[in-house]
PASEBA-1860 file (N, C-alpha, C; in nm, 3 decimals):
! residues 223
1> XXXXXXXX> 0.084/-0.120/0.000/0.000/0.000/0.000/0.088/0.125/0.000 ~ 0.067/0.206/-0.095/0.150/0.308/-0.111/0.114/0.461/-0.048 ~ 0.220/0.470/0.063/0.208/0.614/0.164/0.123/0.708/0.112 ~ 0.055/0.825/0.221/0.027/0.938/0.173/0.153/0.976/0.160 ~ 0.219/1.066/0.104/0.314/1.169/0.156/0.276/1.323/0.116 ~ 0.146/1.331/0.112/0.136/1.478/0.108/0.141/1.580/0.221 ~ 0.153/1.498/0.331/0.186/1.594/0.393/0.307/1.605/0.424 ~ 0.400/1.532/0.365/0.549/1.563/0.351/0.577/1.657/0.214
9> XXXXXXXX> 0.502/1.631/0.144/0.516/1.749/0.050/0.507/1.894/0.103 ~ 0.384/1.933/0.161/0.365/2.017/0.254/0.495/2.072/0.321 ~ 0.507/2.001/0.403/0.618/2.047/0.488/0.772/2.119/0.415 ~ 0.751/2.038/0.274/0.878/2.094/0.225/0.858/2.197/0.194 ~ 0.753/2.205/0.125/0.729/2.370/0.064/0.704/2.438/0.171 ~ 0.680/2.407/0.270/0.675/2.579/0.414/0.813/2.516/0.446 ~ 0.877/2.437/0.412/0.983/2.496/0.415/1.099/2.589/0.369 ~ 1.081/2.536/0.211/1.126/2.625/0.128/1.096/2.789/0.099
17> XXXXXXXX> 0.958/2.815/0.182/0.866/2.933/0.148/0.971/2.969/0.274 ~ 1.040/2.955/0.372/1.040/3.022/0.532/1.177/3.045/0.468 ~ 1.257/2.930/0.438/1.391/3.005/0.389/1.410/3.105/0.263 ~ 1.301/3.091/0.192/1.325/3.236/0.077/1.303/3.341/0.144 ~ 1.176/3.357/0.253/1.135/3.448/0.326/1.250/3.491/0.405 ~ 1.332/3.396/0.470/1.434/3.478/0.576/1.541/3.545/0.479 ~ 1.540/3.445/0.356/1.671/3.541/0.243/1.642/3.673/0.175 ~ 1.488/3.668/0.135/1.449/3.838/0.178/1.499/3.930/0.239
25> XXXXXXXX> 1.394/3.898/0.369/1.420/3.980/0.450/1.571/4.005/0.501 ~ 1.675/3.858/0.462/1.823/3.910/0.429/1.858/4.023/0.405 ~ 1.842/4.025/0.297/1.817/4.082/0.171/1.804/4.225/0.171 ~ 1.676/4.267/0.245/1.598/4.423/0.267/1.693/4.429/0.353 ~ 1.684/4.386/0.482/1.798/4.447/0.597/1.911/4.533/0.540 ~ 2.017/4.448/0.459/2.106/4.478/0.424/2.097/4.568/0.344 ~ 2.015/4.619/0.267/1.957/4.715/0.210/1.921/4.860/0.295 ~ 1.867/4.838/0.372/1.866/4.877/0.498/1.982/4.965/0.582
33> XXXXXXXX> 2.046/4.868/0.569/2.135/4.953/0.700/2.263/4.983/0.594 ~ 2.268/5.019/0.463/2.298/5.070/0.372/2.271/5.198/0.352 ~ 2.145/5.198/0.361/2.097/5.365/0.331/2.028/5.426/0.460 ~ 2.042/5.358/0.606/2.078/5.400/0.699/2.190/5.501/0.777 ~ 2.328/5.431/0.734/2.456/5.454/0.727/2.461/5.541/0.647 ~ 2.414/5.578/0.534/2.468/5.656/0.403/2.397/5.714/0.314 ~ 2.422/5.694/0.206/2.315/5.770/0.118/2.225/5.707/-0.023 ~ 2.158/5.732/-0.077/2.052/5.661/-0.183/2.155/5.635/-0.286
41> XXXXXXXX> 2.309/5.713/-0.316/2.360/5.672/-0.409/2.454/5.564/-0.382 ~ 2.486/5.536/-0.264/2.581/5.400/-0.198/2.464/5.254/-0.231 ~ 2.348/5.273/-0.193/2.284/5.140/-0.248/2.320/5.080/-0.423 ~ 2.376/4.986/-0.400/2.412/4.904/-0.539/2.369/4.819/-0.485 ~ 2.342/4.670/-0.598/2.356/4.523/-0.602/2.426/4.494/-0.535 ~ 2.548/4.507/-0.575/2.693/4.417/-0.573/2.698/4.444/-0.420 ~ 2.688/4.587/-0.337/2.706/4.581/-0.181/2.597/4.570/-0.104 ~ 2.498/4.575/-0.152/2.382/4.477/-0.074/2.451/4.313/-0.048
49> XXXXXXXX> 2.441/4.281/-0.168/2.490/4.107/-0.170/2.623/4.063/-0.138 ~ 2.701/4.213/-0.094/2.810/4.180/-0.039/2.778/4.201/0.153 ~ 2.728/4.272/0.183/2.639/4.275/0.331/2.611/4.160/0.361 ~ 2.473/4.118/0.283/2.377/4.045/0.358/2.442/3.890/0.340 ~ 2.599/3.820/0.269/2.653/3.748/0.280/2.609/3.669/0.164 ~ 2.527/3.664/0.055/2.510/3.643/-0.037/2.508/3.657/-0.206 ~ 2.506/3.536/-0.278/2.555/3.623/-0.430/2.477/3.694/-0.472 ~ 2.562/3.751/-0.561/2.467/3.902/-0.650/2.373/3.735/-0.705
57> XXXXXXXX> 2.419/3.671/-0.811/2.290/3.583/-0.858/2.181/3.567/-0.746 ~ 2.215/3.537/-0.634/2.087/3.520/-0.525/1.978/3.625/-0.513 ~ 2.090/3.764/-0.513/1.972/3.896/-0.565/1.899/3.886/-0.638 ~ 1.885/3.855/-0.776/1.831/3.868/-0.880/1.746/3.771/-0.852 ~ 1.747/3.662/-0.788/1.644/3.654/-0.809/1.498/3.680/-0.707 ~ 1.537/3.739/-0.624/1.456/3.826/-0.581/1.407/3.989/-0.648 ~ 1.506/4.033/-0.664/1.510/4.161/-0.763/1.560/4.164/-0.869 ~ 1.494/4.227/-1.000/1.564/4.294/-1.124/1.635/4.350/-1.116
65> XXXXXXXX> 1.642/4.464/-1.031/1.730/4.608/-1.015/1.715/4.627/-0.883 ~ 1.811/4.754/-0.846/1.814/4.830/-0.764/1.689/4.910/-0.746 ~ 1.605/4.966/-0.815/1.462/4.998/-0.836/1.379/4.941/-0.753 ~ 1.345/4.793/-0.816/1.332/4.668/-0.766/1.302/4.686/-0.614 ~ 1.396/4.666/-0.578/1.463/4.667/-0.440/1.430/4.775/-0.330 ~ 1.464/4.890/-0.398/1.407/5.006/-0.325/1.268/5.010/-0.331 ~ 1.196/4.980/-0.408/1.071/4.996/-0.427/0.978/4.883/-0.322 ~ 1.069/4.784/-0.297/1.031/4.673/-0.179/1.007/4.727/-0.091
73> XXXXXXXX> 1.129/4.765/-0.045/1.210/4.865/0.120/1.103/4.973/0.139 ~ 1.078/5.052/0.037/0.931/5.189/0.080/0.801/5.101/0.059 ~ 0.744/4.928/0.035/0.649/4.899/0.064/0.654/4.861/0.187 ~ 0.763/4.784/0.237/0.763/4.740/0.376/0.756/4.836/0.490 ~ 0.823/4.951/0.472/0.828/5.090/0.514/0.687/5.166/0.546 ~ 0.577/5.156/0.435/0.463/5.202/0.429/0.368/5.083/0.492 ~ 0.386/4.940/0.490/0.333/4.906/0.568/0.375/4.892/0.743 ~ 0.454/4.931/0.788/0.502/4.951/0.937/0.438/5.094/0.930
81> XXXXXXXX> 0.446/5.254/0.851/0.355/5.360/0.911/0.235/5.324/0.921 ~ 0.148/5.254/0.849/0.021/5.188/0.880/-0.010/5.140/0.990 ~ 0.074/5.063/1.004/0.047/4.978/1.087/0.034/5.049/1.239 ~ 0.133/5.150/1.256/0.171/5.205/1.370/0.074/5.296/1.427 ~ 0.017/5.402/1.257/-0.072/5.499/1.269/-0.248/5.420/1.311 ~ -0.236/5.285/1.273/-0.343/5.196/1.284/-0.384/5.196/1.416 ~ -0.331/5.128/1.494/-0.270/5.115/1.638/-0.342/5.210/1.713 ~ -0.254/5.344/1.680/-0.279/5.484/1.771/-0.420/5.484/1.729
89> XXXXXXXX> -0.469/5.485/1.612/-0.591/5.505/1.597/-0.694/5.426/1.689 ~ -0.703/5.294/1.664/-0.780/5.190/1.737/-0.788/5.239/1.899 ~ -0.690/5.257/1.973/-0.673/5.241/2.106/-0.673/5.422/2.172 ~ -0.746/5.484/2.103/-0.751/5.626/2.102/-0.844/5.698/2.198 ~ -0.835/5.722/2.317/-0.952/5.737/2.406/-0.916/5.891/2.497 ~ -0.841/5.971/2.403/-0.842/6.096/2.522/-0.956/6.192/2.486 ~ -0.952/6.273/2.592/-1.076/6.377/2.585/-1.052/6.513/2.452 ~ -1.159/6.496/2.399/-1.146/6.558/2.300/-1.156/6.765/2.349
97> XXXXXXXX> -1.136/6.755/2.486/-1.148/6.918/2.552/-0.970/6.974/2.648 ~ -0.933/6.823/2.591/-0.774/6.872/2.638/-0.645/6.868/2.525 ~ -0.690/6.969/2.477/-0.555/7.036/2.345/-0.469/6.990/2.390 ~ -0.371/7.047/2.514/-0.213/7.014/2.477/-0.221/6.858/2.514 ~ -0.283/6.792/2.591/-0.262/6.660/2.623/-0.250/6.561/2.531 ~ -0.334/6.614/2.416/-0.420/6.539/2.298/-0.294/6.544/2.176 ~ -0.218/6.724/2.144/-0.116/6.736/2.121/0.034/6.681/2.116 ~ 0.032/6.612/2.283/0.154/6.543/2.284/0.151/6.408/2.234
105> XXXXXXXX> -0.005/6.381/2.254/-0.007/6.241/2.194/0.016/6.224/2.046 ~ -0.047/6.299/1.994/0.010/6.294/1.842/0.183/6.343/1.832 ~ 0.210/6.435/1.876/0.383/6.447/1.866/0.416/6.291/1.914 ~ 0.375/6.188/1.994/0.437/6.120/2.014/0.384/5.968/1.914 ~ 0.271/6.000/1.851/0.302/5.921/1.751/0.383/5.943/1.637 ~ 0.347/6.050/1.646/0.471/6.094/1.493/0.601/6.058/1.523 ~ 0.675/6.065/1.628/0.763/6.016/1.689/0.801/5.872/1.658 ~ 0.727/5.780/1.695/0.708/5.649/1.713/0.738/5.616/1.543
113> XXXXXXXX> 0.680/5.680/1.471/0.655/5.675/1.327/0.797/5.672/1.261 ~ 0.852/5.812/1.314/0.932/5.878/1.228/1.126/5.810/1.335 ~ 1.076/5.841/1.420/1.221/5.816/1.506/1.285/5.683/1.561 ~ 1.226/5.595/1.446/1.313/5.457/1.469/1.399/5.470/1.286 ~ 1.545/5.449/1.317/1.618/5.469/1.132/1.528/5.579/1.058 ~ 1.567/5.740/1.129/1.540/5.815/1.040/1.589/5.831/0.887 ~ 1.760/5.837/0.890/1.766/5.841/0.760/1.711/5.774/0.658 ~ 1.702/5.645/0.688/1.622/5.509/0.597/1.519/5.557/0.586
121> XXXXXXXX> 1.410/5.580/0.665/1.306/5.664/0.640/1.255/5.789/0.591 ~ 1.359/5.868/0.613/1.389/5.960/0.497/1.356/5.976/0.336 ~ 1.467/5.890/0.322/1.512/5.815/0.163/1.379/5.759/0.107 ~ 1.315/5.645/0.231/1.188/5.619/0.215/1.074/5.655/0.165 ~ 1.079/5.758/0.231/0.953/5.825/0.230/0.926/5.912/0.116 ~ 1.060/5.934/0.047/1.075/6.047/-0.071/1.063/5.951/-0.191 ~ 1.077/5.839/-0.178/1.041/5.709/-0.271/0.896/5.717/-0.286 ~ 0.813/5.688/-0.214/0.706/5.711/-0.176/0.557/5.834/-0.230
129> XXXXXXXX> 0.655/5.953/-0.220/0.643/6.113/-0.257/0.634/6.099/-0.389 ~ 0.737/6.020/-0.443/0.773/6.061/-0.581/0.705/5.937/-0.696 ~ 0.603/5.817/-0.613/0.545/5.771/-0.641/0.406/5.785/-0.736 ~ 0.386/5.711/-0.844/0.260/5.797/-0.938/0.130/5.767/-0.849 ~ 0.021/5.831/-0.784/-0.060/5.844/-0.720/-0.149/5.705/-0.716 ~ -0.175/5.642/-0.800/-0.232/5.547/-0.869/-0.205/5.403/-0.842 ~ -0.053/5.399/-0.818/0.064/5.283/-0.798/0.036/5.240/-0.629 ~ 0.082/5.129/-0.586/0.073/5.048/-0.457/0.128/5.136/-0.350
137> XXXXXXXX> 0.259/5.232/-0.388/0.303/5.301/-0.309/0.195/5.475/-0.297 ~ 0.182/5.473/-0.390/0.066/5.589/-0.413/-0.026/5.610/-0.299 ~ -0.099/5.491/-0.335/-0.271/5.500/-0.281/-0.229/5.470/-0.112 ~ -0.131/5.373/-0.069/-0.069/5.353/0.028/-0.055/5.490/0.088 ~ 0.021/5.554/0.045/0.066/5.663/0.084/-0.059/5.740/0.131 ~ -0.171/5.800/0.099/-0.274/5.865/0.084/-0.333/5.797/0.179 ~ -0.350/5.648/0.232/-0.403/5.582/0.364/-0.367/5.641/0.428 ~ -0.186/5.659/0.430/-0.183/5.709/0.573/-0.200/5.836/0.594
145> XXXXXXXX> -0.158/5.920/0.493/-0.212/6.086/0.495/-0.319/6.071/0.625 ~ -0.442/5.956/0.545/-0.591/6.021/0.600/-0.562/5.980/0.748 ~ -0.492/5.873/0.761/-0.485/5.833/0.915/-0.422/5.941/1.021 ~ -0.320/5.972/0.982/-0.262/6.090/1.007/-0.342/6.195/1.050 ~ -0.440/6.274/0.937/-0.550/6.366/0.905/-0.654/6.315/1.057 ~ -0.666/6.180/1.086/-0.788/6.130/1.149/-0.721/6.152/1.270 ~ -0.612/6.131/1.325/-0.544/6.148/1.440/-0.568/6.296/1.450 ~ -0.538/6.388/1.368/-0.554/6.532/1.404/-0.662/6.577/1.439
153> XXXXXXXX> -0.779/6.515/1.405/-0.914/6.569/1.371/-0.963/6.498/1.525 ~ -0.907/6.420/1.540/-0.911/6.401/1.717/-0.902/6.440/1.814 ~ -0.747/6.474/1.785/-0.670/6.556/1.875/-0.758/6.743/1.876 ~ -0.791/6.774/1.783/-0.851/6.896/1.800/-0.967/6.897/1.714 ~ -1.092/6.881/1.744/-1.194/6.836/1.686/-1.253/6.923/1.647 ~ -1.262/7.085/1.752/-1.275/7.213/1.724/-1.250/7.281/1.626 ~ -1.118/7.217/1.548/-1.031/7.264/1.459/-1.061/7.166/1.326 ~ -1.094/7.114/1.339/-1.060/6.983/1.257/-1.124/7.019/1.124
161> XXXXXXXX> -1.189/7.136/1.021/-1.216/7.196/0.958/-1.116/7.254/0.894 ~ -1.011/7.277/0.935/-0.900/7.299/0.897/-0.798/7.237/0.850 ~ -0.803/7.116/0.903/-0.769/6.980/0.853/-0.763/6.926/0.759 ~ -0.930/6.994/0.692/-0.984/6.925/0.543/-0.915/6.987/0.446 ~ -0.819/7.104/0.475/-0.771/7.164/0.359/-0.653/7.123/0.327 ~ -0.664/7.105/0.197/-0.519/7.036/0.143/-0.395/7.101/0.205 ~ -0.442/7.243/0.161/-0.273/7.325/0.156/-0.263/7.318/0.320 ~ -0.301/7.284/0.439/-0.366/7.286/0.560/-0.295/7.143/0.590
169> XXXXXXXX> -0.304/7.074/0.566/-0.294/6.912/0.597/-0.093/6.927/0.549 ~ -0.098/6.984/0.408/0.057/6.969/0.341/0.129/7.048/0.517 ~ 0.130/7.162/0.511/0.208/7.246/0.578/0.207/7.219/0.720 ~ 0.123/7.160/0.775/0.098/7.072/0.916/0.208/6.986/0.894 ~ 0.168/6.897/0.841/0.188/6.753/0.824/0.309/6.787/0.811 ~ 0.380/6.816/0.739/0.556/6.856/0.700/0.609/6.926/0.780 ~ 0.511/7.045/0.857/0.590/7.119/0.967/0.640/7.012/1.087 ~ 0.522/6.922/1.121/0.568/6.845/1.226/0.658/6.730/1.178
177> XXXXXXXX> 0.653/6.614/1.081/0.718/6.537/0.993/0.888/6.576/1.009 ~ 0.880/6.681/0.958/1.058/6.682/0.875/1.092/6.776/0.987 ~ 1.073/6.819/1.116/1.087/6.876/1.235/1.157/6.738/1.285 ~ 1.066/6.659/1.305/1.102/6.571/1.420/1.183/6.443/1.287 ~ 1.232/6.441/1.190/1.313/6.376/1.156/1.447/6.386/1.135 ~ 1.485/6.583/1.136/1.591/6.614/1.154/1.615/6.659/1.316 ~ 1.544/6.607/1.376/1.588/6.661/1.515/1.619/6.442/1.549 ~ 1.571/6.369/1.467/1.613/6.246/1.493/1.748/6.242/1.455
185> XXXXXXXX> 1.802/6.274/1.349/1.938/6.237/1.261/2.021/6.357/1.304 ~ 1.998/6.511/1.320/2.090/6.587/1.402/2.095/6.579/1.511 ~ 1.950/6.597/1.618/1.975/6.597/1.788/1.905/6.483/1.822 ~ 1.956/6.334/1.795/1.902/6.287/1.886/1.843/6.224/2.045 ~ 1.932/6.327/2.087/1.912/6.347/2.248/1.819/6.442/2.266 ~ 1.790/6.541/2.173/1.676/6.597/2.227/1.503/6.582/2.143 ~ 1.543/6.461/2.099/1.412/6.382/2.025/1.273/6.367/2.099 ~ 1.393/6.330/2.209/1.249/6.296/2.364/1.199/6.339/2.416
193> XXXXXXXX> 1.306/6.485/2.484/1.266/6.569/2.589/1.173/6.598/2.608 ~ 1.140/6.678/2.708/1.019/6.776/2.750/1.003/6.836/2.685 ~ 1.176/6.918/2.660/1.178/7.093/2.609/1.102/7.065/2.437 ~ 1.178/6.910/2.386/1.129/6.944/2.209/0.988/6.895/2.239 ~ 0.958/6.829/2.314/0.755/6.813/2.287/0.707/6.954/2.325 ~ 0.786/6.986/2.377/0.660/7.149/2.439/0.697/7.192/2.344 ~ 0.790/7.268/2.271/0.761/7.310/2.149/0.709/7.256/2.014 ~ 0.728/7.139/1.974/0.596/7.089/1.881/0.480/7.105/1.945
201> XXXXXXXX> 0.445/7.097/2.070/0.305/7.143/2.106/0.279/7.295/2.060 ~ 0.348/7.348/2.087/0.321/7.524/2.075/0.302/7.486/1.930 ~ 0.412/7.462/1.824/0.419/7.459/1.685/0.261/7.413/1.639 ~ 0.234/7.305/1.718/0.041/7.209/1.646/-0.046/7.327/1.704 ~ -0.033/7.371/1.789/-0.144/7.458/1.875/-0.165/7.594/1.804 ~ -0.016/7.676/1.757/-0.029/7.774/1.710/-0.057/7.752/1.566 ~ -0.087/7.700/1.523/-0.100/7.650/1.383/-0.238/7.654/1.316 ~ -0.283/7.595/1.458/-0.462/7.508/1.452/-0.507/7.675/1.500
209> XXXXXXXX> -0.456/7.714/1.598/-0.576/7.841/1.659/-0.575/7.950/1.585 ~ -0.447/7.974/1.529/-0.487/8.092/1.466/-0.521/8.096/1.329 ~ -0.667/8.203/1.297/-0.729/8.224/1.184/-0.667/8.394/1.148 ~ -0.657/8.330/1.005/-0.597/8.463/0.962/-0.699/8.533/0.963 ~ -0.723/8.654/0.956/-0.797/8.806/0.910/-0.876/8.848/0.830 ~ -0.993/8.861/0.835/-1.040/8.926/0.702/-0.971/8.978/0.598 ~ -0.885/9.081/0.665/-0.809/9.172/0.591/-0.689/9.172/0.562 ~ -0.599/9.068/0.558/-0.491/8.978/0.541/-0.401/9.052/0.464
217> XXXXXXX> -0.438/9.154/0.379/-0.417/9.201/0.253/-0.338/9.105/0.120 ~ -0.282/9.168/0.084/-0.298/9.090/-0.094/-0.207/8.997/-0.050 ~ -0.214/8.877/-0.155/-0.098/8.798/-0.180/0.039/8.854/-0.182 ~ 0.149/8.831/-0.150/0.283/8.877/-0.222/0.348/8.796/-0.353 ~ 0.262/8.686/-0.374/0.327/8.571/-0.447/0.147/8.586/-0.534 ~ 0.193/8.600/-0.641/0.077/8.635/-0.766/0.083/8.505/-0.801 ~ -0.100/8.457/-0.765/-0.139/8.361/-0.836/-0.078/8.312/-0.955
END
């Protein structure tokens, strides 16, 4: 009588699936702490697969290119801000009548977001930016905008009308963003403090409260 062995078949293939998976994620790491260390033009093939202890042929066949590759690194990237901004969202229970409290909490997700391998995230994120709207990294991207957007609209609910505006959301979003990513990669001793959350608080607070003027007068910058 002749064996099942399908479930030895089985087993081989989760096996084979766990070791391509760990040569991946090889793979990205080393990729990783490449453009961690350095800059978008130091990522090559040849010193990835000289890092992560494997041949350039082993690359390929995970990746075509360097493209390829990077284009992995800002999906995996965009799914960890998700994931993170997900999180804060779900488990979100402060009072919607205490501004600065509500304030630090968002500085400290953005934090959480932004201040683990800023530079990598950096590089990342401008991958991302420069993505066609439409594409996996695109629409991705625009999730988290809104999550982002939904955290604010929390945090100051009063305000949160202000929120809805594009040019409103850009200049927020980037004031606090690329604040707390060069205060990761230049000061990161004072990433944590008191002193830099009280001032991103002032920075979200003064931002949200004040309405410009009726009388504002003209543009200086012609439509």
């Amino acid at each position: 009588m002749q064996k099942d062995r399908t479930h030895i078949t089985h087993r081989a293939k989760s096996g084979s699936q766990q070791r391509s998976q760990k040569t991946l994620d090889n793979l990205c790491e080393a990729a990783c702490r490449i453009l961690e260390n350095g800059e978008l033009a130091e990522l090559t093939t040849q010193k990835v697969a000289e890092i992560s202890g494997y041949g350039v042929g082993t690359l390929y066949q995970y990746f075509s290119n360097k493209e390829a590759l990077l284009e992995t690194l800002a999906v995996r990237e965009l799914d960890r801000m998700l994931s993170v901004a997900g999180k804060i969202l779900a488990t979100w229970n402060a009072s919607p009548t205490d501004a600065v409290s509500n304030s630090r909490r968002l500085i400290a997700a953005m934090i959480e977001i932004i201040g683990e391998r800023p530079r990598l995230g950096g590089i990342l994120r401008t991958v991302m930016i420069n993505a066609a709207e439409d594409s996996e990294l695109g629409q991705g991207l625009l999730r988290y905008y809104g999550l982002i957007v939904g955290i604010a609209c929390r945090t100051h609910p009063e305000r949160s009308h202000r929120l809805h505006a594009p040019s409103a959301q850009f200049v927020l979003f980037r004031a606090i963003s690329s604040t707390i990513q060069t205060a990761a990669v230049e000061r990161p001793s004072l990433l944590r403090s008191r002193e830099f959350e009280d001032e991103m608080v002032r920075l979200t607070l003064g931002f949200l409260n004040y309405d410009m003027p009726a009388d504002a007068g003209q543009a200086v910058i012609d439509s």
